[in-house]
C-alpha positions in Angstrom: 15.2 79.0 95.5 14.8 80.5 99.0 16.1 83.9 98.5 18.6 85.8 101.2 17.8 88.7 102.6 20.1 91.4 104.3 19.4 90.1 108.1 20.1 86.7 107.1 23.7 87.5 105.3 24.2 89.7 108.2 23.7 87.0 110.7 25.9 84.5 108.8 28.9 87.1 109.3 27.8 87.2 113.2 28.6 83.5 113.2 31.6 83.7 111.4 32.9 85.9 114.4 33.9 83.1 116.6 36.2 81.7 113.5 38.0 84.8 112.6 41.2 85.1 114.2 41.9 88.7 113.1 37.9 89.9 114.3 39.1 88.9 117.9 42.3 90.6 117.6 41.1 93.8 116.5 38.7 93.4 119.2 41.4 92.7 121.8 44.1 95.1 121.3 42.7 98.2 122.7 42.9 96.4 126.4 46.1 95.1 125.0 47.1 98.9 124.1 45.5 100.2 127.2 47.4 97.9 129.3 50.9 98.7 128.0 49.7 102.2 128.3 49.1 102.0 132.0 52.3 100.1 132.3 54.2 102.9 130.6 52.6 105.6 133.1 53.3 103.6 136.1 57.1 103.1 134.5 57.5 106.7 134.2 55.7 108.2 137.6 57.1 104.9 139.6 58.1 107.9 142.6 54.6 108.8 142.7 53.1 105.3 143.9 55.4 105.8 146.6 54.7 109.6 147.5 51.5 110.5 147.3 52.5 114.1 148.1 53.5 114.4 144.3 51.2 116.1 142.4 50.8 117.5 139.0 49.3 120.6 137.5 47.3 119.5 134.5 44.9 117.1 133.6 46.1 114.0 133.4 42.9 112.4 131.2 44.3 114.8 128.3 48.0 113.6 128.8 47.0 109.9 128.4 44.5 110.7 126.1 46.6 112.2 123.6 49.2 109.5 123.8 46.9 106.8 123.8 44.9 108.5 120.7 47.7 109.0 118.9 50.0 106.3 119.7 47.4 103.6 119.3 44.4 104.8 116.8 45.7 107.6 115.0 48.8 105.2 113.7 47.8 101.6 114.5 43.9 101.8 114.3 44.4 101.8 110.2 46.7 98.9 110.1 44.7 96.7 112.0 41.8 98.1 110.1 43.5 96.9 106.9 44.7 93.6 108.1 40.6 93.2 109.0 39.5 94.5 105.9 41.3 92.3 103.6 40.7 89.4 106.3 37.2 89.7 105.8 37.4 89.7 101.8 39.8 87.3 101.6 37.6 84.3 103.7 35.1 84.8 101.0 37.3 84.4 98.4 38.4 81.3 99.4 35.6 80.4 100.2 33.8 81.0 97.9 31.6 82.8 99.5 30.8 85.3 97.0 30.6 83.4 93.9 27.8 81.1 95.9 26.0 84.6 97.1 26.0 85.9 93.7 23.7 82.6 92.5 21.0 83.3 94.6 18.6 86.0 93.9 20.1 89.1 95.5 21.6 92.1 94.5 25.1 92.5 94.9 24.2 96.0 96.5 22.7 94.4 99.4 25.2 91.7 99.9 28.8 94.4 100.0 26.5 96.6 102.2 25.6 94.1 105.1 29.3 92.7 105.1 29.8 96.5 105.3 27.8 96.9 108.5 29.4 94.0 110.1 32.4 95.8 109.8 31.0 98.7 111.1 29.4 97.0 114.2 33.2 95.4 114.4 35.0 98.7 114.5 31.8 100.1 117.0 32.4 97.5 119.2 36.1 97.8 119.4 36.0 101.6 120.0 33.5 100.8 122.7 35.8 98.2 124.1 38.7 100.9 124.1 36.6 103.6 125.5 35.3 101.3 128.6 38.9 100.5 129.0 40.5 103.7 128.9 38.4 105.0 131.7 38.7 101.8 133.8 42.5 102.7 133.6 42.1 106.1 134.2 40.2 105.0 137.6 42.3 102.2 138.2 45.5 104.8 138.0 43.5 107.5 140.3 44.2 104.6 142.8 48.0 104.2 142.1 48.9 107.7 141.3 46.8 109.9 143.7 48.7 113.0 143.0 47.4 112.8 139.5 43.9 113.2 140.6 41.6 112.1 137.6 38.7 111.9 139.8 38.5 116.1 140.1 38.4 116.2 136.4 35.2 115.5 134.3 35.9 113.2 131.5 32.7 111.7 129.8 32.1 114.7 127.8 36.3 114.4 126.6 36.6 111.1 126.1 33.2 110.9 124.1 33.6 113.1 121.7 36.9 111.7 120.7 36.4 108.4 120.5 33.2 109.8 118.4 35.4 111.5 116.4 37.8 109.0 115.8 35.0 106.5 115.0 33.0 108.0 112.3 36.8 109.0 111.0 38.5 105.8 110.8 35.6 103.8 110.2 35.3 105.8 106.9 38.9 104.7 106.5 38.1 101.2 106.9 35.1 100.8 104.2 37.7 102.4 101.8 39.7 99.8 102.4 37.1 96.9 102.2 35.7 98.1 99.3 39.3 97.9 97.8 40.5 94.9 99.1 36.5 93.7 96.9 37.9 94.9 94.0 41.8 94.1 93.7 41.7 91.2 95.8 44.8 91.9 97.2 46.5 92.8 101.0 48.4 95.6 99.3 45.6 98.1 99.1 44.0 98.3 102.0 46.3 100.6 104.0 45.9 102.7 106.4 47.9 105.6 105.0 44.2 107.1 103.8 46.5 110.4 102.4 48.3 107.5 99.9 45.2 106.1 98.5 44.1 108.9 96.1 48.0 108.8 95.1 47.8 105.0 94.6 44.8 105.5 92.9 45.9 107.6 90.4 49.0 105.6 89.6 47.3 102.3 88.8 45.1 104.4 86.2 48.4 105.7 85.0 48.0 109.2 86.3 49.9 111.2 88.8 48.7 114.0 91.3 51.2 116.2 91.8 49.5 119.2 93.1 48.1 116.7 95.4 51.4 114.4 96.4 52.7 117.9 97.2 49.7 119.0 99.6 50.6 115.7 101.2 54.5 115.7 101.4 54.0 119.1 103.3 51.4 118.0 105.3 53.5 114.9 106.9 56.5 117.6 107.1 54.7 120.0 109.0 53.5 117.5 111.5 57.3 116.4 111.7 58.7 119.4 112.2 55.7 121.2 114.1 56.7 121.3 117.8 56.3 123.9 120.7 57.0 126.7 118.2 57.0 127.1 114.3 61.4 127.3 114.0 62.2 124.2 112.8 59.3 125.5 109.9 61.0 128.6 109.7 64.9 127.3 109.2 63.2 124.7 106.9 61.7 127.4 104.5 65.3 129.4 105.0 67.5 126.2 104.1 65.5 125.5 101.0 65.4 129.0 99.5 69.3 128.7 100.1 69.9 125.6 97.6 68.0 127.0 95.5 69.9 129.7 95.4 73.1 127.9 95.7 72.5 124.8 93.2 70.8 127.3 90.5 73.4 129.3 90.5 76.1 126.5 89.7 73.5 125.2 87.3 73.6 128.4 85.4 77.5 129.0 85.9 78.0 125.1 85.0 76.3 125.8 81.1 79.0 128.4 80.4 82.2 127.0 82.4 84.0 124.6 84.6 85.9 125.7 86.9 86.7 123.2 89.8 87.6 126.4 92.4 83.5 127.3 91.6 83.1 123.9 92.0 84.0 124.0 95.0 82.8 126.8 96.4 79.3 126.1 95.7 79.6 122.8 97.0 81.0 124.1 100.6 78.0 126.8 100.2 75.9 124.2 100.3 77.1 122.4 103.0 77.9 125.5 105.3 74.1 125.4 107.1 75.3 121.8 108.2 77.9 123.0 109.4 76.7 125.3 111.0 74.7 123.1 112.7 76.7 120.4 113.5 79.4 122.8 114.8 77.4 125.1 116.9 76.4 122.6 119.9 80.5 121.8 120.2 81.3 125.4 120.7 78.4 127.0 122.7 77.8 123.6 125.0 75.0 121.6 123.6 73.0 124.8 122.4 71.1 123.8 119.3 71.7 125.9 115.6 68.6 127.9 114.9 69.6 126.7 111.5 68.8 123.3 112.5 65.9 120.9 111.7 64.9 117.5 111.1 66.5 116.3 108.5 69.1 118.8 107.5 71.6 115.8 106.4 70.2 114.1 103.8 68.6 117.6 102.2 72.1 118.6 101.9 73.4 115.3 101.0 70.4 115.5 98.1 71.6 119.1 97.1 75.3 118.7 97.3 75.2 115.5 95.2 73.4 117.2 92.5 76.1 119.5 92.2 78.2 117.2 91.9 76.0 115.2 89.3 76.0 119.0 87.3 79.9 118.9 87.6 80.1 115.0 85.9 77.9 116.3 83.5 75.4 113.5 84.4 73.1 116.3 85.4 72.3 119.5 82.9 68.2 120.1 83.1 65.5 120.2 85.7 62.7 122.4 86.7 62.5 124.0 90.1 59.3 122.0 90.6 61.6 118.8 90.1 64.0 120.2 92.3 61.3 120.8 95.5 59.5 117.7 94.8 63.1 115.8 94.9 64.7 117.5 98.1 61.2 117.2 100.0 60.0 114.0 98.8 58.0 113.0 102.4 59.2 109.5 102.8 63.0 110.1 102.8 62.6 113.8 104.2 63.6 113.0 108.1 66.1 109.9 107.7 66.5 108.7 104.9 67.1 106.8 102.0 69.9 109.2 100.5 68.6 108.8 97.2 69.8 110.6 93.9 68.4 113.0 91.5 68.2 111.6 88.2 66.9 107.9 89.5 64.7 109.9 91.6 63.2 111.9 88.5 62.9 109.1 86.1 61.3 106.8 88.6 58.8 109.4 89.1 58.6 109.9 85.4 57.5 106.2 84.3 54.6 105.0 86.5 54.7 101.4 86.8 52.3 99.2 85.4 49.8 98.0 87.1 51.3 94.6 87.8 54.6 96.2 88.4 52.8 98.5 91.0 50.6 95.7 92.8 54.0 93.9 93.3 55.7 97.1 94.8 52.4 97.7 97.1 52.8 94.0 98.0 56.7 94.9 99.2 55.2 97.9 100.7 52.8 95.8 103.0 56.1 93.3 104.1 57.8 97.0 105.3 55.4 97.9 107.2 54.7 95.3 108.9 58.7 94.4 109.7 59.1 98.0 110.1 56.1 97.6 112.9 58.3 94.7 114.7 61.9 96.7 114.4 60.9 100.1 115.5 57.5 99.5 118.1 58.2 95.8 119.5 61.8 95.1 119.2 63.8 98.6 119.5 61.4 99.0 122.3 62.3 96.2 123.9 66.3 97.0 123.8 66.1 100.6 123.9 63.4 101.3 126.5 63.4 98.5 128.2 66.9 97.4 129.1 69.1 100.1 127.4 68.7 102.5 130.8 69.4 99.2 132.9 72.4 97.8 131.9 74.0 101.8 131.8 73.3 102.4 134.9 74.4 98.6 135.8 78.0 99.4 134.0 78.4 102.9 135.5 78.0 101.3 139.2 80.6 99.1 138.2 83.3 101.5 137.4 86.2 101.1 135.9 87.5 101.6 132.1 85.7 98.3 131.1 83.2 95.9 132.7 80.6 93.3 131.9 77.7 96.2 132.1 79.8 98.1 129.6 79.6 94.4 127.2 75.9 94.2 127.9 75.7 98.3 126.8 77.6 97.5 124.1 75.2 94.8 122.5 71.6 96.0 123.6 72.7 99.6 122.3 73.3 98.1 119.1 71.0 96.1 117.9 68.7 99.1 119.7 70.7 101.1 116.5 69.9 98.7 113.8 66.3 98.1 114.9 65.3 101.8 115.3 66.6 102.5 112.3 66.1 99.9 110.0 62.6 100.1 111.4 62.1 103.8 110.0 64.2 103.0 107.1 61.4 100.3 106.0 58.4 102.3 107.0 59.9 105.2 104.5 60.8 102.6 101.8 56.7 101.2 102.6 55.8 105.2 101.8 57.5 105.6 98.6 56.2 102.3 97.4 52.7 103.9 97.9 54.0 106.7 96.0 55.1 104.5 93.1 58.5 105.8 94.0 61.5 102.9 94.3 63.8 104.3 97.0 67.2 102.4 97.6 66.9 100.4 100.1 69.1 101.1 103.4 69.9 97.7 105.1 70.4 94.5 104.1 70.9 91.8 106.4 74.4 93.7 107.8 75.0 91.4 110.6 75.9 88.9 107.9 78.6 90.6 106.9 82.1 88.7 106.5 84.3 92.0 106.7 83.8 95.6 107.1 83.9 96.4 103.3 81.0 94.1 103.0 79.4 95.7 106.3 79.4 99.0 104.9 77.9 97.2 101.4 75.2 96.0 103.5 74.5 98.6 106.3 73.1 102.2 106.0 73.7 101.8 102.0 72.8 105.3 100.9 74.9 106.6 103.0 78.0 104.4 102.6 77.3 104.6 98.7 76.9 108.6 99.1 80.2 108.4 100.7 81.9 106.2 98.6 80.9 108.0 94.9 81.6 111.2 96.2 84.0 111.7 98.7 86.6 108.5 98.7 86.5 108.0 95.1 87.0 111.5 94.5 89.6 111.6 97.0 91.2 108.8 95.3 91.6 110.9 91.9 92.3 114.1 93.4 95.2 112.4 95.3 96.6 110.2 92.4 95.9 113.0 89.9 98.7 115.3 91.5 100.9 112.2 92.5 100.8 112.7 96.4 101.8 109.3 97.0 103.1 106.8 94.9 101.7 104.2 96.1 98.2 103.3 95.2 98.0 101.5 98.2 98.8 104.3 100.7 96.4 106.4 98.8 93.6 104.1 99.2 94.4 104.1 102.8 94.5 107.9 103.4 91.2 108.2 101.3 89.4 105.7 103.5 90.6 107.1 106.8 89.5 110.5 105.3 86.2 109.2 103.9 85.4 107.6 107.5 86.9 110.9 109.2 84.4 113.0 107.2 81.3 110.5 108.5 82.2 110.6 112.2 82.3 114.5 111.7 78.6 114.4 109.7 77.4 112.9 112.8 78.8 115.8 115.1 81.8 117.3 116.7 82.5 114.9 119.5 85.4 112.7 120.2 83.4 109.3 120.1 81.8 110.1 116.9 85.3 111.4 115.2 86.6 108.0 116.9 84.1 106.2 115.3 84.8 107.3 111.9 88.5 106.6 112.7 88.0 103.2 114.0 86.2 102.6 110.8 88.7 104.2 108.7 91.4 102.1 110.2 89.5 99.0 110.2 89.0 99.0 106.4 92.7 99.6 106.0 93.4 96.4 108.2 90.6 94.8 106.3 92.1 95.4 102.3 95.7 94.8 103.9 94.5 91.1 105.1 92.8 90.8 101.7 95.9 91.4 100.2 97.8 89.3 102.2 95.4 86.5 101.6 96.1 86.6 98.2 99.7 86.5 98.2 99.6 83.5 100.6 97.4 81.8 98.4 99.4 82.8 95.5 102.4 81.3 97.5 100.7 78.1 98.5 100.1 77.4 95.1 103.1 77.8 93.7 104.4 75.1 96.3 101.5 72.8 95.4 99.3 73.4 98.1 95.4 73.6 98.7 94.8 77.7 99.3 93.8 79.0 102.7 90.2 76.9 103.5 87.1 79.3 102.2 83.6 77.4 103.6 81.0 77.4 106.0 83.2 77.2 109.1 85.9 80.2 107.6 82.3 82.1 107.0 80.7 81.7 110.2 84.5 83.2 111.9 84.5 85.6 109.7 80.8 86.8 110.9 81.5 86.7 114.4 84.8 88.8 113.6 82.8 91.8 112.1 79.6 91.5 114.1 82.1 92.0 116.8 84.3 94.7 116.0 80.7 96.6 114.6 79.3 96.1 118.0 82.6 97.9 119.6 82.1 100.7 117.4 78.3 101.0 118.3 80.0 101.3 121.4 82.0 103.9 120.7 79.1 105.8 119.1 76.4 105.7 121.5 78.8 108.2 123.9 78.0 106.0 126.7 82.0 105.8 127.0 82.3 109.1 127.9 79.9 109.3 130.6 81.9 106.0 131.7 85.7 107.3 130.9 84.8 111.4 132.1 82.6 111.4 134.6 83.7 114.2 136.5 83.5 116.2 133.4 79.6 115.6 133.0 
């Protein structure tokens, strides 16, 4: 038997290149990225094709630079890398590529290490492609935008060194995730979250890093928070020393007595630095809380609950170390899922097995890469793209409503739901990394029937959050001392209450306090028809007759209904109504 040697394997993976789909598209996208880049420049400095006498005062090979570094390699590099590495493994596998290699006499050493160097020269030759292209870009916008003035600027040295950088960096990152795409034969593992791989790691040997998943969590919250100056770091550390002070406190106070005055004094305690916060830009116009940082909502939502959770007695132990780890748990930190201690705790508690985990990883893979599509292709599209268009189209109109206030009224929604369903999926695609099942925040809302089930369906941590601890609450408080005697009323007041309290969460304005009424109210209408529905039903029977028709068509009216009235009160969110209803107040 002719034996192989490392050229000749090497050579056969050259050949393959003109087969591989996912080769040529990891080859391609940097012009791809690069174009889009240059298109976003021109969109932004369109004044300065048609003045020349604009110019600017820094260099403009660092501004693009850094946003096409960051925006491109730094977060898309080690997805595509992924997708490539398990492409790669995956051909052979069905293939059976390497179970015919294996026959013939050579070392498995030498085969994984010249598939290894393809992929090297793969990655070379894509950061080559990239480089080449961003300075034909940079030239080719010297033409366009002559104020910029890249030509005075020397770039080769700057450009070199971070593409160097970036290469012996990320192509580290991408044998990692070959070599564990060879061993687990799976798309879930080769991710390009490098921090999550010793994490995974761990958990699929049944062992947890916490020291470690801690260095990371504050890593990532850092970079969130880290802007032009370190306060946002600075009211995080001073908001989390005041929980701990607050919920420790009740904890200790909640072993001895109950008293629901306490109760609820510690709970308002906690909640004060969002209001605060929330409060603060009403009243001194706009002017940000220095309280205030990314985030501040569902820390306290986190904190507050757990009170409440030491109140129901569901709650009675945990460590400080528990407490940090589940008010700062990375994923969830900025936006969400609202998730709750005690699932929190004993989901961090009992690793999966393996199986369990490879299946989770799997899910974690279909988030990202919806999450990808939501957030960077389609909320771009309706939010960058035509958002700003069909604004200014309805303010030129006038009037209290036109056709450009309809288009608003659509585009800014589904702008909404893919923005942040988007995040919500990349966060749920983190803590399934993490071995951590966070609830999930959407599902499918626009298939909603009626506003109960919309609120089932949309933002459910939050609507869940709502409904366990403030309406239900409400509800017992209000019954309890007999404010109204009619259970119906009382579910009315608490959901118009409940809603009330959401428009306020999302600030003091009249369009978000309008939106939590037009919700409130909405739900009323929407258990009063279900009632209704019932008697007449109830009636029609009684007479013999078939009950009001429930199918397909009754389903599909009901949909348009609510996807309707939600859009209206995406409307009525977004504020553009006020710069439409008040503009001589602006």
């Amino acid at each position: 038997m002719k034996p192989i040697s490392f050229f000749t394997i090497l050579k056969s993976e050259h050949y393959k290149l003109r087969f591989n789909i996912a080769i040529w598209l990891f080859l391609l996208f940097p012009l791809f990225m690069t174009l889009c880049i240059d298109i976003y420049v021109l969109h932004k400095h369109a004044d300065a094709i048609y003045n020349p006498a604009i110019t600017f005062d820094y260099n403009p090979w660092v501004w693009i630079l850094g946003r096409y570094i960051f925006d491109f390699y730094a977060l898309l590099y080690p997805i595509l890398a992924a997708i490539l590495s398990y492409s790669l493994c995956d051909v052979e596998y069905k293939n059976y590529g390497f179970r015919l290699l294996f026959t013939r006499p050579i070392s498995k050493l030498t085969i994984y290490s010249s598939k290894m160097v393809f992929l090297l020269e793969i990655n070379f030759i894509s950061f080559l492609i990239g480089y080449l292209a961003f300075l034909l870009s940079g030239f080719a916008l010297d033409k366009l935008l002559p104020g910029y003035e890249f030509s005075i600027y020397n770039v080769n040295n700057l450009t070199a060194s971070y593409f160097s950088y970036l290469f012996i960096a990320l192509s580290a990152v991408s044998i990692m995730q070959y070599y564990l795409s060879l061993i687990f034969k799976s798309f879930v593992l080769p991710i390009g979250f490098a921090g999550f791989m010793p994490i995974f790691v761990g958990l699929f040997f049944k062992k947890r890093f916490p020291v470690y998943e801690g260095l990371v969590s504050l890593i990532f919250i850092i970079l969130m928070l880290t802007g032009s100056n370190l306060k946002q770091i600075y009211a995080l550390l001073f908001y989390v020393v005041w929980q701990i002070l607050i919920v420790y406190s009740y904890k200790i106070y909640r072993q001895k007595a109950d008293n629901k005055w306490i109760f609820y004094l510690h709970s308002f305690l906690s909640v004060l630095p969002l209001i605060f916060v929330k409060v603060e830009p009403a009243i001194k116009n706009g002017h940000q809380s220095l309280f205030g940082f990314l985030g501040i909502s569902y820390l306290t939502f986190r904190a507050v609950g757990m009170i409440i959770e030491m109140r129901d007695g569901v709650l009675k132990e945990f460590t400080l170390w528990e407490f940090l780890r589940f008010m700062l748990f990375m994923p969830t930190f900025s936006s969400g899922p609202i998730d709750r201690f005690k699932r929190f705790n004993e989901d961090y508690k009992a690793i999966p097995e393996r199986e369990e985990l490879l299946d989770m990883l799997e899910q974690a893979v279909k988030y990202i890469m919806y999450g990808f599509l939501y957030k960077f292709i389609l909320a771009h599209i309706f939010g960058h793209l035509l958002l700003g268009h069909v604004q200014t189209y309805a303010l030129s109109q006038g009037g209290f409503f036109n056709i450009g206030t309809l288009g608003v009224m659509y585009v800014y929604g589904f702008d909404l739901f893919f923005d942040f369903a988007g995040y919500s999926m990349f966060a749920l695609a983190a803590s399934n990394l993490m071995g951590i099942k966070s609830p999930i925040n959407f599902d499918r809302p626009f298939k909603s029937r009626d506003l109960k089930e919309f609120w089932n369906r949309w933002h459910m941590s939050l609507s869940f959050w709502f409904r366990d601890f403030v309406f239900m609450r409400l509800v017992m408080v209000l019954m309890r001392n007999k404010v109204f005697k009619s259970r119906i009323t009382t579910s009315n007041v608490a959901y118009i209450i409940n809603m009330l309290v959401m428009g306020f969460w999302h600030g003091v304005t009249w369009y978000y306090i309008a939106y939590g009424l037009f919700h409130g109210l909405g739900l009323v209408i929407n258990d009063a028809w279900i009632r209704k529905k019932k008697t007449i039903n109830k009636e029609r029977k009684a007479k013999g007759l078939d009950p009001i028709p429930d199918n397909r068509w009754t389903k599909a009216l009901g949909i348009f209904i609510t996807f309707n009235t939600v859009m209206l009160s995406f409307l009525i969110f977004s504020g553009f109504l006020d710069q439409q209803w008040f503009p001589k107040l602006k």
